[in-house]
Every structure is written in C-alpha cells, then in structure tokens.
C-alpha positions as CSV (number, residue, x, y, z in Angstrom):
1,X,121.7,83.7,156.6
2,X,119.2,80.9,157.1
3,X,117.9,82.5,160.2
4,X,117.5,85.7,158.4
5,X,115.0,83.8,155.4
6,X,113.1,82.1,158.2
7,X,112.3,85.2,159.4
8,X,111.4,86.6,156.6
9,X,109.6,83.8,155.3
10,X,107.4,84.0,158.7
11,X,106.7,87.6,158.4
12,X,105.1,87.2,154.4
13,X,103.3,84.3,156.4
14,X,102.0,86.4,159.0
15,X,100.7,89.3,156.6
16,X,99.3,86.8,153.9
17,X,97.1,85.8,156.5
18,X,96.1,89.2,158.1
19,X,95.4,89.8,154.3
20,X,93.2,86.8,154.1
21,X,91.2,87.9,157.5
22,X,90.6,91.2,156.1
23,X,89.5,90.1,153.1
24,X,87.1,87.9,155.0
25,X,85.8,90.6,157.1
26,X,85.5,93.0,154.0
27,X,83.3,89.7,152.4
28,X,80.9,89.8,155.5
29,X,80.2,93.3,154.7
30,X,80.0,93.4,151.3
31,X,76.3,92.1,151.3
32,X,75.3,95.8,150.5
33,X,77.9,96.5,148.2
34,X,78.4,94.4,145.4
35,X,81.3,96.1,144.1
36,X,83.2,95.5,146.8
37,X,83.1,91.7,147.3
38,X,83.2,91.6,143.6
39,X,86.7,92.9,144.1
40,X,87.7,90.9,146.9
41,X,86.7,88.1,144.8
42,X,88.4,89.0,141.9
43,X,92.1,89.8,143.1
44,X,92.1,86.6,145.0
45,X,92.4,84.4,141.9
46,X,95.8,86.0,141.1
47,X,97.0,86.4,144.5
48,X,96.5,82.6,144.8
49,X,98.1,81.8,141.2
50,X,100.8,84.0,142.5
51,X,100.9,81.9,145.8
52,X,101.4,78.5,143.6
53,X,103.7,80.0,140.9
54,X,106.3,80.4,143.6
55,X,105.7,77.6,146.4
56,X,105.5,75.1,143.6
57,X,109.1,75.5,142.2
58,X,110.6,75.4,145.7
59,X,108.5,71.6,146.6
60,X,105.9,69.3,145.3
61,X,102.3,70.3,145.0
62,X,101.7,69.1,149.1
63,X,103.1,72.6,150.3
64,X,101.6,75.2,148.1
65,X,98.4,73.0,148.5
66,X,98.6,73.3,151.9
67,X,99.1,77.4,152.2
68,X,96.4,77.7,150.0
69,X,94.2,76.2,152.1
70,X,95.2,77.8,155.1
71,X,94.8,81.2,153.0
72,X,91.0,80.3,152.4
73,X,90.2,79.0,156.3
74,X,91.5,82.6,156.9
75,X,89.9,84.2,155.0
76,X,86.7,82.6,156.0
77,X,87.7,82.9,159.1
78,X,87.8,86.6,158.4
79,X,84.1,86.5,157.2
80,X,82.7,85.0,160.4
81,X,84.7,87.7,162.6
C-alpha cells in the first residue's frame, strides 16, 4: 500500500512539473498575446494555494515551501526553453 502512494505521489510530481514547463513556455510566447500570459498568470495563484493547502497539513511549512519553489524554477525553466 505504501508503495502504491509513492507511486502515485511521484506521478502528481512528475505532471505538476510538466505543467509548470508548459506554463513557462506558453509565458515565453505570450509577449504577443496578452491574454494568454494573463491567464497563465492568473490560474497559477490558485494552483499554488492549492499546492500549500494540502502539503501543509501533511508537514511543517519546509515541504510545501520547498515544492513551491521547485514549481516556479520550472516553470521558468519552461520560459527559457
């Protein structure tokens, strides 16, 4: 059972990130759309309220803290890609 919530703690992981890249990538073209990165922009602050609603009952603040910031080197990594 463990295994089975690694797993699929790993794979949420996984697309969070791909999300993030894409989100980056769709920033970086934005420059000609406005609309678009004003979109990106704006469902980010709830996906990341999400992200801290429910690390933050599981640990203390270091964790959720720490996803977040991997979340926003992806996503600018995404934006340099």
């Amino acid at each position: 059972m463990k295994l089975l919530h690694a797993n699929h703690v790993r794979q949420r992981g996984i697309r969070l990130l791909a999300h993030a890249l894409l989100d980056g990538m769709a920033l970086s073209n934005s420059t000609s759309n406005f609309v678009l990165g004003l979109a990106v922009v704006l469902h980010r602050l709830p996906e990341g309220m999400g992200i801290w609603r429910l690390m933050h009952g599981e640990s203390k603040k270091l964790l959720p803290s720490i996803v977040l910031l991997v979340v926003a080197m992806a996503t600018a990594a995404g934006f340099f890609f």
